[in-house]
C-alpha positions, 0 to 999 in steps of 0.5 A: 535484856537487862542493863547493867549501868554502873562506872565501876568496870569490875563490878559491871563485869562480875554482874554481867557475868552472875546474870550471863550463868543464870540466863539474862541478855545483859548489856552494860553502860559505864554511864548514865546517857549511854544506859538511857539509850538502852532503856529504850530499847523495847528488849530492854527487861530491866535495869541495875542502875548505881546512882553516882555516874558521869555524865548522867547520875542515876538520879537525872537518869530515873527523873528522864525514865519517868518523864518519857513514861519509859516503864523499865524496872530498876534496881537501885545499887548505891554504895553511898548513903546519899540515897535511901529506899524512901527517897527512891521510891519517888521514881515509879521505876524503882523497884528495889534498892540494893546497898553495896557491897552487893551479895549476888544472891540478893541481885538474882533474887531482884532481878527475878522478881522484877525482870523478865528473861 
């Protein structure tokens, strides 16, 4: 399964959608406390996560990832420049960062290389 957490519905939707055709289990959280429950879910293969959410924001959500040694690979959506691939690679989970607007190749292509069907 891999967490689509981000609290744009449209994009939430367009993403299940492209990783529904090429053949993922996909799960969407608008927020950042829900995608923490289903991080850990052992189904749980991976993760598109934004960075600016309610509730829990993506940073506070990797922080509690690696606390918990919860190992679930992300992928980092940020549509802001708050956030760089540096700055990011200080959480063990991230394993990609992706600047919006996404090109859905450049997800798939992530999500192959750090997910598991």
């Amino acid at each position: 399964m891999i967490v689509v957490c981000d609290d744009d519905k449209v994009l939430t939707h367009l993403l299940t959608r492209l990783l529904k055709d090429a053949g993922y289990e996909v799960c969407v959280a608008h927020d950042g406390q829900s995608a923490y429950h289903l991080a850990r879910e052992p189904k749980c293969r991976g993760m598109l996560l934004d960075m600016r959410m309610p509730n829990i924001n993506g940073a506070e959500l990797l922080m509690l990832l690696a606390a918990e040694h919860i190992a679930v690979p992300v992928i980092v959506m940020a549509g802001f420049p708050d956030y760089n691939e540096e700055e990011l690679k200080q959480f063990p989970n991230v394993k990609k960062f992706l600047q919006k607007p996404l090109n859905p190749d450049d997800v798939l292509e992530a999500v192959e290389q750090y997910a598991l069907k």
